[in-house]
C-alpha positions in Angstrom: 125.3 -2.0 114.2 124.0 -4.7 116.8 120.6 -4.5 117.3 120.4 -6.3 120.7 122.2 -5.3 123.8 123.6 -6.5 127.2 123.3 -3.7 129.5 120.1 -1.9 129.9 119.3 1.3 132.3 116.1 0.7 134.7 114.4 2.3 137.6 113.4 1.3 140.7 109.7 3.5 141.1 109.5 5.3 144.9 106.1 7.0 144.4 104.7 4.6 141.6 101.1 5.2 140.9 98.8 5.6 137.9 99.8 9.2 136.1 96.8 11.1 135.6 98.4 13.2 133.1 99.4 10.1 130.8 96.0 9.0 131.4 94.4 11.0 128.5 95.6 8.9 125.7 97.3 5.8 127.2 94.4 3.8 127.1 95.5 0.4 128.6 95.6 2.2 132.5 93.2 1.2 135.0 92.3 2.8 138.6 93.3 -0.1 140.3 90.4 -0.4 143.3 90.9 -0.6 146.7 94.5 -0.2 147.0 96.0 2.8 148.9 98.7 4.3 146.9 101.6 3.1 149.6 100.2 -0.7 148.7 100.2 0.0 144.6 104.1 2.0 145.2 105.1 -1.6 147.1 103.5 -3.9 145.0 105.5 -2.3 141.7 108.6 -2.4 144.0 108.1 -6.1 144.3 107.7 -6.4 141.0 110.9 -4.3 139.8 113.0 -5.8 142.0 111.8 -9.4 141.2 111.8 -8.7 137.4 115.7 -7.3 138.0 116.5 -9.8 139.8 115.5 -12.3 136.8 117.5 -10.4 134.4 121.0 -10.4 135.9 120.3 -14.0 137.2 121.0 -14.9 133.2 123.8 -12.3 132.9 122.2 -9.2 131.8 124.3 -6.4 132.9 121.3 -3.9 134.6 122.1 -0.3 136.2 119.6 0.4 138.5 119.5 3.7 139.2 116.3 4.9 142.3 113.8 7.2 141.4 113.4 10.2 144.0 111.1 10.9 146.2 110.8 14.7 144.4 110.2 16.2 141.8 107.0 13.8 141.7 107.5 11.6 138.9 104.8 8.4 138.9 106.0 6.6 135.4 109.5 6.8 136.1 109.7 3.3 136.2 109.6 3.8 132.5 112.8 5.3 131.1 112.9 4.2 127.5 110.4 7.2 126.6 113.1 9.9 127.6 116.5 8.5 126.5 118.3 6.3 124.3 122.0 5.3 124.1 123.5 4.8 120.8 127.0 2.8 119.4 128.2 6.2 118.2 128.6 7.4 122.2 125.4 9.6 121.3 123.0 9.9 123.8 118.9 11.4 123.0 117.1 13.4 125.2 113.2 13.4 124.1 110.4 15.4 124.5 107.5 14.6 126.4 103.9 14.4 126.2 103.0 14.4 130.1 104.9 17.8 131.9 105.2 15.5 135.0 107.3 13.1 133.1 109.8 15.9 131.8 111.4 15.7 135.3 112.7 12.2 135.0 115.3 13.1 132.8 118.2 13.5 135.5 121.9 14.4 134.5 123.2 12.2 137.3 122.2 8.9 135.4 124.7 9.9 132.8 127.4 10.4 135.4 126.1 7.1 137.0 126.8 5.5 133.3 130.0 7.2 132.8 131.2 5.8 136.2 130.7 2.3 135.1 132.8 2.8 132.1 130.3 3.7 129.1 131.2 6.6 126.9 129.2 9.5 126.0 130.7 11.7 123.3 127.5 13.9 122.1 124.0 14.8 123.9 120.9 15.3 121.1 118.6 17.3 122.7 114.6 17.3 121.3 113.2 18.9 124.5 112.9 22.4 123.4 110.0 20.8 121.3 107.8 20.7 124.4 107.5 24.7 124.4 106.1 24.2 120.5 103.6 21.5 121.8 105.3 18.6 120.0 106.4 14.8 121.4 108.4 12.3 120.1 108.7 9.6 123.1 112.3 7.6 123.0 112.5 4.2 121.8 108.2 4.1 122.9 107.4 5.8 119.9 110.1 5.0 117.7 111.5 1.2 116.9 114.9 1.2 115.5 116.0 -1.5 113.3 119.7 -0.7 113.9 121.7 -3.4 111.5 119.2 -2.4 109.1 119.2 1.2 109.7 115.2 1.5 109.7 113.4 3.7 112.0 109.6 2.9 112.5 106.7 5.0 114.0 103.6 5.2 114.2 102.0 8.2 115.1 100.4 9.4 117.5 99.8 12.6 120.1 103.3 11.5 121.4 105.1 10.6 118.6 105.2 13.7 116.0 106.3 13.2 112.1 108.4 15.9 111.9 110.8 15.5 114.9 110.5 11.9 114.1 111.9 12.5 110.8 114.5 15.1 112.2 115.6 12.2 114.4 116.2 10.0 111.6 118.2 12.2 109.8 120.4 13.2 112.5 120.6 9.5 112.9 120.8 8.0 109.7 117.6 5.9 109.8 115.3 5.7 106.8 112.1 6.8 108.3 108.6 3.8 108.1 105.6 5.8 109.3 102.3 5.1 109.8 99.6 4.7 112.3 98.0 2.6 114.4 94.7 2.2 116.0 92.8 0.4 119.0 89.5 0.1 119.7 88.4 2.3 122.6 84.6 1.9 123.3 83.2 1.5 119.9 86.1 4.3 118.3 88.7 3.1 116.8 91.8 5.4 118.4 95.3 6.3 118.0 98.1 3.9 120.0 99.9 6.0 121.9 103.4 4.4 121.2 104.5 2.3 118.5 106.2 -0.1 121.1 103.0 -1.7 122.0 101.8 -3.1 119.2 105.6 -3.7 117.8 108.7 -5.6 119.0 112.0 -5.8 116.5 114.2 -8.3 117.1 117.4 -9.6 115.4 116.3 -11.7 113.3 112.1 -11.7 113.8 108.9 -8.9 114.4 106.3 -9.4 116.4 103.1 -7.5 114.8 99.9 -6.7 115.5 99.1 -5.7 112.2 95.8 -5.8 112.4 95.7 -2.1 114.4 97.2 -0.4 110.7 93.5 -0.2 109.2 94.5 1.5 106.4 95.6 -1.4 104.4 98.2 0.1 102.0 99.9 0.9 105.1 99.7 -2.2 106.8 101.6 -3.9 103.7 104.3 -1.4 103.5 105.1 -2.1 106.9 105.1 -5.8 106.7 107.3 -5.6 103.4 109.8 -3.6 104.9 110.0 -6.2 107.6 110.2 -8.9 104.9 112.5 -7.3 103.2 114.8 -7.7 105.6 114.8 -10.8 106.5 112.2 -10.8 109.4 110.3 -14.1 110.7 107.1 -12.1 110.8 104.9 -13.3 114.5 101.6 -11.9 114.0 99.6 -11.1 117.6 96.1 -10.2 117.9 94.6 -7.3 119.1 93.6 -8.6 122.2 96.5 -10.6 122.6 98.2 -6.5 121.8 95.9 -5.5 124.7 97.9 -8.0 127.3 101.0 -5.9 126.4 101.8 -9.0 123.9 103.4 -6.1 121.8 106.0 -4.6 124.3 108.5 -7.3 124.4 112.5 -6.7 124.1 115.2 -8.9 122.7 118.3 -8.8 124.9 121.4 -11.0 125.7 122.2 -12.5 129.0 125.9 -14.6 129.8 127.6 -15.8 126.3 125.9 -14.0 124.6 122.5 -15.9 124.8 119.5 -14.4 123.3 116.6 -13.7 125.3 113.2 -12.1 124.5 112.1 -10.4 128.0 108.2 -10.1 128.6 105.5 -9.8 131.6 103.5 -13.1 132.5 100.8 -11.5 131.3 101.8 -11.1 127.5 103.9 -14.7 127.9 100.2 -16.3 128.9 98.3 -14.5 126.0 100.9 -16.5 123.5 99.2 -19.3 121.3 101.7 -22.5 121.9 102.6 -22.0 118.2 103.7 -18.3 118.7 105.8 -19.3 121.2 107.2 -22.2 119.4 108.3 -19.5 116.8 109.4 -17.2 119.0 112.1 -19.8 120.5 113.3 -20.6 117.6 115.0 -16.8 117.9 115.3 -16.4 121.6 114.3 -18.1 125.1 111.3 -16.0 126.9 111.8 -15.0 130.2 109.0 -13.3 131.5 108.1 -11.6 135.1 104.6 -10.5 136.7 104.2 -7.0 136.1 100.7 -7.0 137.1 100.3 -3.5 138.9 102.7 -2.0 136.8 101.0 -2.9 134.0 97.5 -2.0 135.0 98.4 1.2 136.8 101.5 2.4 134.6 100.0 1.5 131.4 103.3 -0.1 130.3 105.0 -3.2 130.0 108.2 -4.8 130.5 110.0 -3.2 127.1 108.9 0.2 128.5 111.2 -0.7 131.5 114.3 -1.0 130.1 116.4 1.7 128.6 119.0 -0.6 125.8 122.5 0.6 126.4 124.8 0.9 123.1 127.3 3.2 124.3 131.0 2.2 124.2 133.0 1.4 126.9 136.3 3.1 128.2 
């Protein structure tokens, strides 16, 4: 199994603004003052469209796919939470935490896929869990170590154990749980998704270990990692807090490694992070800056990895 990709699925936001129903327990958005919603949906645009346009000028393969205009759907700029595309032709369909996010998942995008030659065989289906009041949000709550065939989560009001471990048995990964905690105030709380404080790569992990408290946890985690292999990049908390966490490894043109971030997390990067981040992968990194403080999420939340086959 590879664990990086090419082709990734994103899209372009029409009605981006900050999602009061995400709001509850995503605690890195911010009412961003003085700016009319029309201003906050253009400046994301801007943003997207530069951020794509930095992608495919290395040679990563990107299906933009638009947002509409109804049902209302503010986050949609973040598809990763809904859907993931495996090597097996299997496609995941997730439940969701927010009701106003359960409309982003659209059939068409599949038939948008299909059209450009990938391959679905099989649809896995988690949504009925919504009616039981349980979440498990895509590849934001779940990392997947692919070649190693590791699954890790930490929990959270959107990611729940027991559809997390259903998933991994109906995918064969062995299941790493624990949780993970910010401080919120002066309470230490719950991350809403693993991808925050977590980025996998091929051959390296970027942690913020420091937000497992409970300590046997922490060093089960970080053997696991070790165990296979894993140039362990420790971030801080407040490094974590600049999106430092959500970064994805992708390839661009012959087969060049890349790890893809916002400005923000690339300028909260001690010069010896970075120096051992590019020993694994150039960083290319884009302003996300309203996206960021109105979505909540970063540049891995963005971008939907594509493993299907092709015809």
């Amino acid at each position: 199994m590879k664990q990086t990709t090419n082709s990734i699925l994103m899209i372009r936001p029409v009605a981006f603004r900050m999602n009061e129903q995400t709001a509850v327990n995503n605690y890195y958005q911010k009412v961003v003052d003085g700016l009319l919603p029309a201003t906050v949906n253009a400046k994301a645009q801007q943003e997207f469209d530069a951020f794509v346009e930095k992608l495919t000028a290395v040679g990563v393969d990107v299906t933009v796919v638009d947002d509409t205009l109804n049902p209302d759907t503010p986050d949609s700029v973040f598809p990763n939470n809904w859907i993931s595309f495996h090597e097996n032709g299997d496609v995941a369909l997730y439940p969701m935490f927010a009701e106003n996010r359960r409309h982003e998942r659209r059939e068409d995008i599949l038939d948008v896929l299909e059209d450009k030659g990938f391959v679905i065989h099989n649809i896995v289906d988690y949504t009925s869990a919504e009616e039981d009041g349980f979440y498990l949000e895509g590849t934001g709550s779940l990392l997947l170590d692919r070649t190693n065939a590791k699954a890790y989560c930490a929990l959270s009001p959107r990611a729940d154990e027991e559809l997390f471990i259903e998933f991994c048995e109906d995918f064969d990964y062995a299941p790493v749980i624990f949780e993970a905690f910010q401080t919120v105030g002066s309470e230490r709380k719950l991350i809403y998704h693993t991808n925050v404080m977590m980025c996998l790569g091929d051959t390296f992990a970027v942690i913020c270990s420091e937000c497992i408290d409970d300590k046997k946890e922490r060093k089960m985690v970080l053997d696991s990692l070790k165990e296979n292999g894993k140039e362990i990049i420790l971030i801080t908390e407040a490094q974590m807090n600049t999106f430092a966490g959500n970064m994805l490894e992708i390839h661009g043109a012959k087969d060049k490694r890349y790890l893809v971030m916002s400005a923000a997390a690339h300028q909260s990067l001690t010069s010896k992070q970075i120096e051992q981040l590019e020993r694994h992968a150039e960083i290319l990194s884009s302003s996300l800056d309203t996206i960021e403080a109105c979505g909540g999420g970063s540049a891995r939340c963005m971008m939907a990895e594509i493993f299907l086959p092709r015809k």
